[in-house]
N, C-alpha and C positions, 0 to 999 in steps of 0.2 A: 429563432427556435433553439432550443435547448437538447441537446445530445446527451443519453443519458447510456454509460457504455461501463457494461456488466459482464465481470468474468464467469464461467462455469466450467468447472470440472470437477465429472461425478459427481453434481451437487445438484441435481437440475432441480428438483422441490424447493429447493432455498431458491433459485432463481425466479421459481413461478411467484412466490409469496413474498419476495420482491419489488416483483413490475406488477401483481395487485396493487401493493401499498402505493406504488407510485399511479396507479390510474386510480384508486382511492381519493390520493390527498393535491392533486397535483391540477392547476387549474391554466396554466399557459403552457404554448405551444412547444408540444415536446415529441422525439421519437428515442424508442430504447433501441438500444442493440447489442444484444446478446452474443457474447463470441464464447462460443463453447473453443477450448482449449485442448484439443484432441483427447476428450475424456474416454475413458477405459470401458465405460457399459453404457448402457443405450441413454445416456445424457440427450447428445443430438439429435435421436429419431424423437424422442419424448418433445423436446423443446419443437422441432420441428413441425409437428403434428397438432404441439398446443396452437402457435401461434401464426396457420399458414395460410389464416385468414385475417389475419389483423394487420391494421394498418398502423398502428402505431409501435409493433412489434418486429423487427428484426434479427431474425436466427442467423449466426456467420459461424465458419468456424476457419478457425485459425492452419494454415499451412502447415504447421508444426508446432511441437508440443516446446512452447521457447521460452515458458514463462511469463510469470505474470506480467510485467513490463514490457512484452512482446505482442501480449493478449491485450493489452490496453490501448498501444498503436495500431494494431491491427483494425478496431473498435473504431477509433478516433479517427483513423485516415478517413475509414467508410462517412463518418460523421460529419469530417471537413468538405469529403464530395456533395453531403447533401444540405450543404449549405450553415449549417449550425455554426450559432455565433458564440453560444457557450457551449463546455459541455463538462459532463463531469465525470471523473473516475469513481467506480461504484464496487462495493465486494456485493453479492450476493446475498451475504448474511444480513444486509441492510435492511428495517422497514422505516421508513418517510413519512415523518408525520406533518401535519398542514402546514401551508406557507414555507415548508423548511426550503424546497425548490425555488419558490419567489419569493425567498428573502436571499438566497445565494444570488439567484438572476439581477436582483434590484441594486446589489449592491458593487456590483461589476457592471453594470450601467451605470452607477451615479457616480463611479471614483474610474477614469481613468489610468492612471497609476499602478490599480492592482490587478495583478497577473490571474490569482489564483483567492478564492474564498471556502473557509474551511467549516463543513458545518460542525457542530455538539454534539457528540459521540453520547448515548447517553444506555449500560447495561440494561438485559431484558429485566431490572427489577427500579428502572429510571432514575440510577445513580450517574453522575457524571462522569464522564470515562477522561483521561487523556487524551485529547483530540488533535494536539497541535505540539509543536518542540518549540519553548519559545525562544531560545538563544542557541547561536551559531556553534556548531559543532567545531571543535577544537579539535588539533591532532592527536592531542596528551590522550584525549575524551575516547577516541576510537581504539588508540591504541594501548588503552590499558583498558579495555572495555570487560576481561578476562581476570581483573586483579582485582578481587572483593576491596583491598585494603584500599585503592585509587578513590574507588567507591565511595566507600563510609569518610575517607579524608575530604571528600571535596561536596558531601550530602547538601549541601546550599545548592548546588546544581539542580537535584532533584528536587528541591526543594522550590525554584524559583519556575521550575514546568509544573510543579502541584499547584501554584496558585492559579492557575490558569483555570482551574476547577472552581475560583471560589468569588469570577468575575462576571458580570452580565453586560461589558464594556466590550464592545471590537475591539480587538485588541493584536498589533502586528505581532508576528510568529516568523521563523526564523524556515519553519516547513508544516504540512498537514502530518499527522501520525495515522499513514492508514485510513480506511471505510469511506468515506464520503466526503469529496472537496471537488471544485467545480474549478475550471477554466476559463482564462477567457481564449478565444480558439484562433483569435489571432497570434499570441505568440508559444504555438506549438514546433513551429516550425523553425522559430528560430531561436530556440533552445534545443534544438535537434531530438522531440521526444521526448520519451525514455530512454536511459542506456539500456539497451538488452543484450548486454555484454554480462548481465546480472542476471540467476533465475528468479529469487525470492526472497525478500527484503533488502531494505537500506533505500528502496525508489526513491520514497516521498524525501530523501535528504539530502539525494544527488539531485533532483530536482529544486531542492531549497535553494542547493549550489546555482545553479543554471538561472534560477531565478533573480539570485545577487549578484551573479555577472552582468545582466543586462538591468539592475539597474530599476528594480520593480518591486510591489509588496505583497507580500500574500497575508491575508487577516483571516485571522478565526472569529468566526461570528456566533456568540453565546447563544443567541435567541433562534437560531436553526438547527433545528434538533432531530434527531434521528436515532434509530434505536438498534444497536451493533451487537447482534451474540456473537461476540470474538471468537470464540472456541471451534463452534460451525464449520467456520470455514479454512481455518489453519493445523485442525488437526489439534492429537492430544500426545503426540510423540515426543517430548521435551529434547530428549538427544540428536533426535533429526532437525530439530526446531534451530538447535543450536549450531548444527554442523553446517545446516544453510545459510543462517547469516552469518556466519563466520566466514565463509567466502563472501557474500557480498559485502561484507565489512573491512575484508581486507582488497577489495575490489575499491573501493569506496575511497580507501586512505591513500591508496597506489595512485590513483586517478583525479582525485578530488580533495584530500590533505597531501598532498605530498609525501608519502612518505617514501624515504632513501632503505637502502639496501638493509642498513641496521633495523630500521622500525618494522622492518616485513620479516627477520626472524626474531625481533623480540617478540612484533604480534603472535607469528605462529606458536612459539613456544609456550606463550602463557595461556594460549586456548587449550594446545595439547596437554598443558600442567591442567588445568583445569576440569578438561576432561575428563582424566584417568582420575583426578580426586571424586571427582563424583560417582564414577564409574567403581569407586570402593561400596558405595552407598545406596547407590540405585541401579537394579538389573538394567533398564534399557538402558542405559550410559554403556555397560557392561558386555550389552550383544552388539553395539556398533563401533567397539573398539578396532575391529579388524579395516574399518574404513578410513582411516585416519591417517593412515602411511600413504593413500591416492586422495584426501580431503580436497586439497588446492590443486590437483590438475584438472585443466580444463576435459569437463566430459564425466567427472565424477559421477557414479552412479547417486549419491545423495544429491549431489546438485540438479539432476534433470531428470531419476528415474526411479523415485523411492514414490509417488503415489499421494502425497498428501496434497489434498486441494490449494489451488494455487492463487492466495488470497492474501494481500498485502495483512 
């Protein structure tokens, strides 16, 4: 059976339109489950009421408000209880179009090997999205993540994830980017998870991590497609966007590139330079300047209690 495990906070309409598409297009045996993420207005009672007669529907909601990567284990344990041999990490903004479910199931049945299958991202006007990172993240890569000039000198990087857009081949990937990628459900556990040491973003790269240690592949699969309003679900606040991942990003290189004492204040410094330049040019940059002096302590109000849905 197939585990299909869906976050929600304050978002519950994107959840419902959802798990139609998936009872729409989906033809083997599957259960969702819904972990509402301690959302702020009546998310819970809504999903609750929709779905408290259905059986192929599962409303949960999460102990604490921990993050997406917190809402995803929470999801998945319930999932590994009920047996599910795959399963997949889902944003809410997701619709599913046919086969995309049993061509991810089919292809983690036929290859041993691989951990993890990523479907085809594709925007609400059915352009290809960036679905997957195809080469390993480097330290240089994180920690200059903040210096346009790293950027534009090293553009072949972005350049060899873009063609990833322009293949109908399986093709290995280094991690999934985001919305829709399936598991195989045995080795959750012995990649320990999620780190939820993270609130919001960088998962799907420590998980790429997790994945090369033990030794396994994760493929992006062109011809499973799916349809991602990115925006939906992650909010349109750019300066919070970025002050998020900027702790999981420096969370990321601390834990998973190594980085030494030097690379944790060059990182900081070149996001704070960063910052403030933008923060010349754009208001919101401008009103969250005062958060930047507590950015990287644990418990940051941007990192756990600014409100924007919590959606890889």
């Amino acid at each position: 059976m197939v585990g299909i495990v869906i976050i929600n906070f304050n978002t519950w309409k994107l959840s419902m339109k959802c798990v139609d598409s998936i009872r729409a297009t989906c033809r083997t045996a599957y259960k969702i489950y819904i972990v509402d993420n301690q959302s702020s207005n009546e998310s819970y009672v809504k999903l609750i009421n929709e779905y408290k007669d259905s059986d192929d529907v599962i409303v949960l909601q999460s102990g604490k408000n921990g993050g997406y990567g917190y809402g995803l284990n929470f999801g998945m344990k319930r999932a590994l209880i009920d047996k599910c041999e795959y399963i997949i990490a889902s944003n809410n903004d997701i619709v599913y179009l046919d086969n995309s479910i049993e061509s991810l199931q089919a292809k983690l049945k036929n290859n041993e090997d691989i951990a993890i299958v990523a479907a085809q991202q594709l925007d609400i006007n059915n352009n290809r999205m960036v679905s997957a990172i195809k080469t390993t993240d480097s330290k240089m890569r994180i920690l200059f993540t903040y210096l346009p000039i790293y950027h534009y000198l090293n553009r072949k990087e972005r350049s060899i994830e873009r063609e990833l857009l322009n293949t109908f081949d399986d093709t290995d990937v280094f991690c999934p980017n985001g919305g829709c990628y399936m598991f195989r459900s045995s080795i959750l556990e012995k990649i320990g998870y999620y780190d939820e040491r993270i609130f919001l973003y960088a998962e799907e790269n420590i998980i790429g991590s997790k994945i090369s240690n033990i030794n396994m592949r994760i493929v992006l699969l062109p011809n499973a497609q799916v349809i991602h309003a990115h925006k939906q679900s992650t909010g349109s606040n750019k300066a919070l966007q970025q002050m998020r991942s900027a702790v999981s990003l420096l969370h990321y290189g601390k834990y998973y590139r190594h980085f030494n004492n030097a690379d944790i204040i060059c990182f900081k410094s070149l996001f704070i330079l960063n910052f403030f330049v933008k923060s010349i040019f754009y208001k919101e940059y401008r009103k969250e300047l005062k958060k930047i002096s507590t950015l990287f302590q644990h418990g940051s109000p941007v990192t756990y209690n600014d409100g924007i849905p919590q959606n890889s």
